[in-house]
N, C-alpha and C positions, 0 to 999 in steps of 0.2 A: 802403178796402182796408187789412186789416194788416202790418205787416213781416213776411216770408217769410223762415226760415229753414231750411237743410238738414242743419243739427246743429246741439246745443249749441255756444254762440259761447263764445269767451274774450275777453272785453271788460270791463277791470278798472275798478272805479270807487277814488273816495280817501276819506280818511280824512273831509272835512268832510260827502261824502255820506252817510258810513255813520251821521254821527252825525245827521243829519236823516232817513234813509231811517227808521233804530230808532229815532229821539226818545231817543239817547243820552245822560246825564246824567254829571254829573264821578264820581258814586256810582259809575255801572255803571262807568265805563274801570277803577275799580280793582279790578274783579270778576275772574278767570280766566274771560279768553275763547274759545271755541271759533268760527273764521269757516268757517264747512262751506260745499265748494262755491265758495270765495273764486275761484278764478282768479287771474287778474293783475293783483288789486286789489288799492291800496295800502295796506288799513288795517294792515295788520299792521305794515308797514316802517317806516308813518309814528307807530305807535304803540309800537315800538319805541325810537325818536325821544324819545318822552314818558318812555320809561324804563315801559314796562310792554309787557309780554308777552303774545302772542295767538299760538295755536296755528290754522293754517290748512290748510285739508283742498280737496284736487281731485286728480281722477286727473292732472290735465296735470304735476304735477309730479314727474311719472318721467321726465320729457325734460329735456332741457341748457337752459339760459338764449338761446341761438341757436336752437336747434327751438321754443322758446315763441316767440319773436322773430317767427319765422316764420309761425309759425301764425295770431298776433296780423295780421302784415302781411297775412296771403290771406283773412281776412274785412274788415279793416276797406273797404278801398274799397266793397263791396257793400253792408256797413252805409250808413255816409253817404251813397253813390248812394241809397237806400231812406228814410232820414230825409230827403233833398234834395226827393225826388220826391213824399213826402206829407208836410208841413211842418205841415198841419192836425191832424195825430193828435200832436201836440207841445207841450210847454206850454214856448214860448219866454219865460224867467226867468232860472232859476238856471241853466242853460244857455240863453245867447242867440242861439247858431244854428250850423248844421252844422258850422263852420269850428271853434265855441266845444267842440263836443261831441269832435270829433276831435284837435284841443289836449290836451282833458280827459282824454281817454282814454289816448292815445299818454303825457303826463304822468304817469299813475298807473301804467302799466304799467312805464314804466323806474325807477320809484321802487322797486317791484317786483322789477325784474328787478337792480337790483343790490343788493337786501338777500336776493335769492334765489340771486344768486352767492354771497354772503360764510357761506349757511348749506349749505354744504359736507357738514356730517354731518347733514340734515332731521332738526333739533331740531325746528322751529318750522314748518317748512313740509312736509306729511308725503301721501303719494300716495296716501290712501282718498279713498272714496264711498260713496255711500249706494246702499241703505239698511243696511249694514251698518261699521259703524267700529271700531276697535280700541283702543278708553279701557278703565278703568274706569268702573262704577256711578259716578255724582253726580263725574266728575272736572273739571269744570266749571263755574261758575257762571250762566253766559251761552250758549248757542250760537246763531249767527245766521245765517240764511241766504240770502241774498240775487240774485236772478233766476236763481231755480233751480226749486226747488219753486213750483205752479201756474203760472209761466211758460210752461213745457214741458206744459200738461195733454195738447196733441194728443196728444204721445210718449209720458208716462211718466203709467200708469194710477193708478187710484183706489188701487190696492190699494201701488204703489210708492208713493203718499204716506201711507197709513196705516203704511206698515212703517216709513218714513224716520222720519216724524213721531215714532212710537213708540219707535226707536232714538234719537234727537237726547234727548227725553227720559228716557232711562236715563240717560245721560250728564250732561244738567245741567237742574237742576230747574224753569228757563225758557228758553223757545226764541222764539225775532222772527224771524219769515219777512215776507218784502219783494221784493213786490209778492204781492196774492193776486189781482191777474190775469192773465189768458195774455194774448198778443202782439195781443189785437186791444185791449186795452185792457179786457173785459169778466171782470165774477168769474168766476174760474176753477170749471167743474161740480163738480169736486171739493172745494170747502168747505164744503156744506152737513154731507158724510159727514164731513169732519174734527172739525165744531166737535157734531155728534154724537157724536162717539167720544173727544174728548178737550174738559177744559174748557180754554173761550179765549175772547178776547175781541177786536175791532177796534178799533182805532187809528186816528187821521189823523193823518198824521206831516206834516212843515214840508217837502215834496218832493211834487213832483211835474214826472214829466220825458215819460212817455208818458200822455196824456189820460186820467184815469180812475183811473190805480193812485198813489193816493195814501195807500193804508192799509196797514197792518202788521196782521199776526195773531201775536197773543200768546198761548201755550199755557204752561201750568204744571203741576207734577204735584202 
């Protein structure tokens, strides 16, 4: 049985994820990043930290640091109840079990949420979505997306990831989406049409935390 959900989750991952979910390199950090779809993940905060700069995209951050707070606390018990309950659809590793995953979690979000207080005037942290965002052409060098796209294939159709895909693209001239399977673990229906219509390539990146989704799709224009 797969993890059930009734909307897109806000469940932030960190910065050491991001760099094994994308097989990120010391090259790319110095790239202009684009994190679309981020949440109340820490890469931005923590890459900050480094002294480099990543501009991060989700509707949830039209809400106060308390109403994210929130939001965050009224899914997570149901998560974990669900990772608790089917422990076999999990690759107990880099996260070593429910207790570890919800640490992980709760940790990146407040790493998060107080470099999301301190950006007062959303320099850095800005309330689009896809499929359409508000850059310029090539303002980017990187954009990366992460348990958004194909995750959700149930919800968000073929045609919403040609269009995202397409937009992310305008924008910077490579795109790393992570995971290209939906919630049961299996390739998402929608990439056959994606890697027809745009050239890309798959990856097996050094993560893996739900059975199966261990690759990255890389597109280029």
């Amino acid at each position: 049985m797969a993890v059930k959900l009734n909307s897109i989750v806000p469940w932030g991952r960190s910065f050491d994820e991001y760099v094994r979910m994308f097989a990120l390199t010391e090259m790319d950090l110095q790239h202009r990043i684009l994190d679309c779809a981020a949440g109340p993940s820490s890469f931005s905060a923590e890459m900050l930290q480094l002294n480099h700069q990543v501009i991060a995209t989700d509707p949830i951050y039209e809400f106060s640091p308390d109403e994210i707070r929130s939001r965050v606390a009224a899914v997570r018990d149901d998560m974990i109840h669900q990772v608790r309950a089917q422990p076999s659809q999990f690759v107990w590793d880099y996260i070593r079990s429910p207790e570890h995953l919800e640490e992980s979690r709760m940790t990146a979000m407040e790493k998060f949420l107080q470099d999301f207080s301190t950006d007062t005037s959303r320099d850095r942290y800005l309330p689009q979505s896809l499929p359409k965002l508000y850059f310029p052409d090539a303002h980017f060098n990187l954009a990366l997306c992460s348990h958004f796209l194909f995750l959700y294939s149930d919800r968000l159709d073929e045609s919403f990831h040609l269009a995202s895909i397409k937009e992310l693209l305008r924008i910077a001239p490579e795109v790393r989406i992570f995971p290209v399977t939906t919630l049961s673990g299996q390739t998402s229906p929608h990439l056959p049409a994606i890697l027809n219509k745009f050239p890309g390539q798959l990856t097996k990146v050094p993560y893996e935390f739900l059975k199966g989704a261990n690759q990255m799709l890389i597109l280029r224009r």
